[in-house]
C-alpha positions in Angstrom: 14.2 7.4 -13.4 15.4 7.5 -9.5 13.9 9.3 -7.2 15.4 13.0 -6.6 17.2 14.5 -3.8 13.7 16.1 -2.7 13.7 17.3 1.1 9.8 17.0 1.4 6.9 15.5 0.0 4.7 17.6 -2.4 0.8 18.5 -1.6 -1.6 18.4 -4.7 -5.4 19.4 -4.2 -7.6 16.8 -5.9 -11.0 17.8 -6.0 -11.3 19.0 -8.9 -10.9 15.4 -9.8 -14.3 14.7 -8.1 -15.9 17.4 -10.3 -16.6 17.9 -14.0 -14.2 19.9 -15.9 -12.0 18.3 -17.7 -9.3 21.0 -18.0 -9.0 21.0 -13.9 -8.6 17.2 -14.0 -5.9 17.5 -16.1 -3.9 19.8 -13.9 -4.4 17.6 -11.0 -3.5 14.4 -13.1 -0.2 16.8 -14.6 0.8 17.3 -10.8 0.3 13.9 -9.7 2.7 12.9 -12.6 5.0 15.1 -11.7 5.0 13.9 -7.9 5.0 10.6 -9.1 7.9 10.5 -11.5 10.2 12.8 -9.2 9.6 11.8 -5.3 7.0 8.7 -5.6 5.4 10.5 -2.7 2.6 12.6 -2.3 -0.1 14.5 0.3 -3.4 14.8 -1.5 -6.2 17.2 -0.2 -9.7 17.9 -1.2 -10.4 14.4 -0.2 -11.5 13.4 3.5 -13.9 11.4 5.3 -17.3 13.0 7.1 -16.7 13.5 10.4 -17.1 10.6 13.1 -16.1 8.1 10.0 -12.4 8.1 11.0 -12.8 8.5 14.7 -14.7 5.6 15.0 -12.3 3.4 13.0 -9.9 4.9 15.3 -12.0 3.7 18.1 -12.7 0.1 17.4 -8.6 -0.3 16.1 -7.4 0.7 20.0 -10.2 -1.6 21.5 -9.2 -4.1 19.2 -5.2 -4.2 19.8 -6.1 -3.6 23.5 -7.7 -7.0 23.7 -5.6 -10.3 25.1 -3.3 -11.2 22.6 -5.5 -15.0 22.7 -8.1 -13.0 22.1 -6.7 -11.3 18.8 -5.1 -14.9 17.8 -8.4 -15.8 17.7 -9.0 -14.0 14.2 -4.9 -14.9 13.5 -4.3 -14.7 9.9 -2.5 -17.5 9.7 -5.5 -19.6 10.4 -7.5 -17.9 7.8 -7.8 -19.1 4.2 -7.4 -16.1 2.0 -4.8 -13.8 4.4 -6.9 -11.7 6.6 -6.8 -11.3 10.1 -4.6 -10.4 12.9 -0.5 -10.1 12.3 1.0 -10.3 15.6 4.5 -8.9 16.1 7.2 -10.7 14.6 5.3 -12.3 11.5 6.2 -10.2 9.1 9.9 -9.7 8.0 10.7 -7.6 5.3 14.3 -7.9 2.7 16.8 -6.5 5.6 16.2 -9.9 7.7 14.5 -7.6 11.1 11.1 -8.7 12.2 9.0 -5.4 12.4 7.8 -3.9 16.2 3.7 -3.8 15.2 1.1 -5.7 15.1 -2.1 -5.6 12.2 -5.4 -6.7 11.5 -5.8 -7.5 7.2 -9.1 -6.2 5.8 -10.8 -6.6 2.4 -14.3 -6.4 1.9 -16.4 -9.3 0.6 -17.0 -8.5 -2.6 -18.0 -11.8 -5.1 -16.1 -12.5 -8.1 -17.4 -12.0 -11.6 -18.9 -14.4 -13.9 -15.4 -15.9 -15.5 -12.5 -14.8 -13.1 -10.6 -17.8 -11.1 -10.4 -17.9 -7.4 -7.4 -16.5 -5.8 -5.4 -16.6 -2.9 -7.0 -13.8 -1.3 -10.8 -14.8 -2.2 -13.5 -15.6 0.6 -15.1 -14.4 3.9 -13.6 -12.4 6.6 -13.2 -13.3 10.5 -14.2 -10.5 12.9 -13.5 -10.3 16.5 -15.6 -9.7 19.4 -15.7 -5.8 18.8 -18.6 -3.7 19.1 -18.8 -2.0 15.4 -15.8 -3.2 14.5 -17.0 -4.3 11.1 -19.6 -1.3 10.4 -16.4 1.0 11.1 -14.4 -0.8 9.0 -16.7 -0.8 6.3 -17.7 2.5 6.6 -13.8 4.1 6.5 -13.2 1.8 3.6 -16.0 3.2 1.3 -14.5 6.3 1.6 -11.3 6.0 1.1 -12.2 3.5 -2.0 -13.8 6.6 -3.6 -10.9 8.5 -3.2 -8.9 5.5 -4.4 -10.9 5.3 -7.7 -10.6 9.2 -8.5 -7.3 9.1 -7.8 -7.2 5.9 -10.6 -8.5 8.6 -13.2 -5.9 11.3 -12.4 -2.9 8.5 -12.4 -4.8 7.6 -15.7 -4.5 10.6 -17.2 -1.1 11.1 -16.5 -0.2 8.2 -17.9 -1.4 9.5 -21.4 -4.9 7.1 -21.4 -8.4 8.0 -21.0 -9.2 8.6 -17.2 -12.0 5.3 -17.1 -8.8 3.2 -18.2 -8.3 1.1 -15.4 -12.3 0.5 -14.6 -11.5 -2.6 -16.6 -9.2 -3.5 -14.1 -11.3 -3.1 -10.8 -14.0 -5.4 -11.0 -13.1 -7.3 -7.6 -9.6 -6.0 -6.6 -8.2 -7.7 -3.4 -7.2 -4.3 -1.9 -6.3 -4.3 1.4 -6.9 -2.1 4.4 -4.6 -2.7 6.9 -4.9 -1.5 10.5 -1.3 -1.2 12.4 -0.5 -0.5 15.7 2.9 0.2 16.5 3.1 -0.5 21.1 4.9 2.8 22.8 8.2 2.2 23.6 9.7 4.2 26.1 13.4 3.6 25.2 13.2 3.2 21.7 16.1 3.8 19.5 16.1 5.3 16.6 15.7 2.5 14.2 13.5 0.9 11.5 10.0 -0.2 13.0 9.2 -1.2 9.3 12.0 -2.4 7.3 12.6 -0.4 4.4 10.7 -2.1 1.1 7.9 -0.5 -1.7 4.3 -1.2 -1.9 3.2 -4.0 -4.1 0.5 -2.4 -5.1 -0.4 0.9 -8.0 -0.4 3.2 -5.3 -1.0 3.1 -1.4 -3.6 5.5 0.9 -2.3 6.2 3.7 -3.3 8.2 7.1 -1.8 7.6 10.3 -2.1 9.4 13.9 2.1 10.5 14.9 5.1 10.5 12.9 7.5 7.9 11.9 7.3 7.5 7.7 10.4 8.2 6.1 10.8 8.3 2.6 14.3 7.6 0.6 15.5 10.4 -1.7 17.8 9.9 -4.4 20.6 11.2 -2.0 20.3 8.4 0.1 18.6 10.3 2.3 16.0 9.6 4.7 12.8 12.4 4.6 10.0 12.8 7.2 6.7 12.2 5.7 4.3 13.1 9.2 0.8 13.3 8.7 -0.6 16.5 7.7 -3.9 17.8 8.7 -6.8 17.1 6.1 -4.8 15.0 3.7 -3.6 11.3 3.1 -0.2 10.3 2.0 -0.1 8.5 -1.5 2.4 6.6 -2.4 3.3 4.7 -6.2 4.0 0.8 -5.6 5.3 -1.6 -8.0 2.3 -2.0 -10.5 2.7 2.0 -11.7 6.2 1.5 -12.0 6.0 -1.7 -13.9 3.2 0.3 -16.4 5.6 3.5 -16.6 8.9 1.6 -17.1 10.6 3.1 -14.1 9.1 6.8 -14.7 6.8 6.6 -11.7 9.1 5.5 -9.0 7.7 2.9 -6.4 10.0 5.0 -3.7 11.8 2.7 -0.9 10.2 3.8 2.3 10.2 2.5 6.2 8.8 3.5 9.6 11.2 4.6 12.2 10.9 3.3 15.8 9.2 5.9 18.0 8.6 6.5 21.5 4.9 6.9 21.6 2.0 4.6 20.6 1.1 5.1 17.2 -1.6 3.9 14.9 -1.4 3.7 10.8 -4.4 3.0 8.4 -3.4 1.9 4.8 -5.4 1.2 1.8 -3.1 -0.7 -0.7 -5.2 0.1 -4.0 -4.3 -3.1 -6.2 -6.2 -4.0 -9.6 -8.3 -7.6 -9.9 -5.6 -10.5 -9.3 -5.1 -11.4 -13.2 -4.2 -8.6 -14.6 -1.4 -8.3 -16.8 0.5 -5.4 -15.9 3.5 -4.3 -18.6 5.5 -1.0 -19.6 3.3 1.1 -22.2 4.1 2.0 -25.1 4.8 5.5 -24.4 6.8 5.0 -21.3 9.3 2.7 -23.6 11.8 4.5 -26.4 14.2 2.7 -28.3 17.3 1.3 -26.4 15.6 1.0 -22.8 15.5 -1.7 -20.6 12.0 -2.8 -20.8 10.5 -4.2 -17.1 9.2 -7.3 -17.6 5.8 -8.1 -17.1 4.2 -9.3 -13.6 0.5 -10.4 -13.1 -1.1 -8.0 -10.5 -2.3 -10.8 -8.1 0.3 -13.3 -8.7 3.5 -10.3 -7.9 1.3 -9.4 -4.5 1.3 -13.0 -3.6 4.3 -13.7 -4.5 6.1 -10.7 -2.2 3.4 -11.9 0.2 4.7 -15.5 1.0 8.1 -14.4 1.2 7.4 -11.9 4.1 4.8 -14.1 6.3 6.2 -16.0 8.5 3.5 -18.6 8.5 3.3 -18.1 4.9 7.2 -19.0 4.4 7.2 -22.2 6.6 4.4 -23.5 3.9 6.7 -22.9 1.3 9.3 -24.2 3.1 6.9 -27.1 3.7 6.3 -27.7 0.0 3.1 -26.7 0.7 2.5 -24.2 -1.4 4.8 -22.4 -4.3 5.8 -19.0 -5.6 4.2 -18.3 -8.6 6.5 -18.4 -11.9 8.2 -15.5 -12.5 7.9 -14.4 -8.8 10.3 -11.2 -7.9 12.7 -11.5 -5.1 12.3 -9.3 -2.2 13.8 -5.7 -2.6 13.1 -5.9 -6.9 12.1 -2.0 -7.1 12.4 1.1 -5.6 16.0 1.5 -4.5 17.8 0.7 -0.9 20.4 2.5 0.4 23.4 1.0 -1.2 22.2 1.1 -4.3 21.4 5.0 -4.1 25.1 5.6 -2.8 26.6 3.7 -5.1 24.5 6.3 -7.6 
């Protein structure tokens, strides 16, 4: 199913999911369906960090990016062993071919694998720089927004017709990442793409940032404002929901328009352990339709990974390392412009 020619993003209240009546977690889980399956976008309330927890993330991010950049290349992600670490401007390049106007620091806590599941590309120990608290903000901003990131795995649960614990099987060790991006003011910026346009790899993203700039891409071929609102994240479907819906939640093409003023962007890219197999359900497939084909969690993310680093893409170009089999080509889901116009 496309996305709609929606003009905004919808707002759905999910605390009830963090209580215990069943009836109210169904009405969340029937709106985030519905959000989902029509815009791939949504604002979710009910659901914010104490206060101080995000301030001080906010804190350590600008000392961080305010540092020399040999000082940030110190923690440079291509140096690292598992992806984490700094991304300075220019590494990352998305399906239209532009490098993107930000820089990043890559995030996921240490967390060790269970008894029986494989290293992975994005398994081992993090670098930190030479910022007070840097790691205890960190840490603390991604424990909350995990727990919103695992209720919000029960509602999408029960919207997808299964019982609300059914991913737990899924989230033993999941490699998902919490990114910290700061795009540099720019007085005479044009009114362009800071982020090319491209979907989430991921089930679903968490998103808060501090100015404008997201725009989302309706079924119009339109581009839609998606500025933070007070008290909520933005959630976005990625590519795994779509792949387990069959197309019904749509993984909706999005980008970040160049802006004038300094802006910073905090996502959490909630992702499932790196071998799971991800395929349409049942429900989501009736006779006659196009069935997606399957994808391995990790091995997609990887996969989408390598063919947007820069460093990563001179080691495949190296012979160094290899796309996994199967791998997607840049641009697979979600829709781009063309392909909207052209209906």
């Amino acid at each position: 199913m496309p996305p709609s020619d929606f003009t905004s993003v919808p707002v759905v209240d999910i605390a009830p999911l963090l209580g215990d009546d069943p009836a109210a977690h169904r009405a969340v889980a029937d709106a985030l369906g519905r959000a989902a399956s029509e815009v791939g976008f949504v604002y979710v309330t009910g659901c914010m960090p104490p206060d101080g927890v995000f301030e001080r993330l906010l804190d350590v991010t600008r000392a961080f990016f305010a540092l020399p950049t040999e000082a940030k290349m110190g923690t440079y992600i291509g140096d690292s062993t598992n992806h984490r670490g700094y991304v300075p401007e220019g590494e990352e390049v998305f399906a239209g071919g532009t490098p993107d106007k930000k820089e990043a620091f890559d995030f996921v806590p240490e967390v060790a694998l269970p008894p029986g599941m494989a290293p992975h590309p994005f398994s081992g120990p993090n670098r930190w720089p030479d910022v007070p608290g840097f790691e205890a903000a960190l840490s603390a901003y991604y424990a909350h927004v995990w727990s919103v990131a695992r209720a919000l795995f029960r509602g999408f649960a029960l919207a997808l017709g299964e019982a609300p614990d059914a991913f737990d099987r899924y989230l033993t060790a999941p490699p998902s990442q919490l990114r910290l991006l700061h795009y540099p003011a720019d007085a005479g910026a044009e009114d362009r793409p800071g982020i090319g346009a491209h979907t989430d790899y991921e089930c679903f993203t968490l998103l808060r940032s501090t100015t404008p700039g997201l725009e989302v891409l309706n079924g119009a071929g339109q581009w839609v404002d998606a500025p933070p609102v007070e008290g909520a994240f933005v959630v976005n479907i990625g590519d795994m929901l779509e792949t387990w819906t069959n197309g019904r939640f749509v993984a909706t093409t999005h980008r970040v328009r160049k802006v004038t003023s300094e802006r910073y962007s905090f996502p959490l890219f909630c992702s499932l352990d790196y071998w799971t197999g991800v395929e349409p359900l049942p429900q989501f497939v009736a006779a006659g339709d196009v069935v997606r084909p399957p994808v391995v969690a990790g091995e997609h993310i990887w996969a989408q990974t390598i063919q947007t680093f820069t460093y990563l893409r001179d080691r495949l170009a190296a012979g160094d390392l290899a796309l996994p089999g199967g791998s997607h080509a840049l641009g697979t889901f979600g829709r781009v412009e063309a392909e909207v116009a052209a209906g």
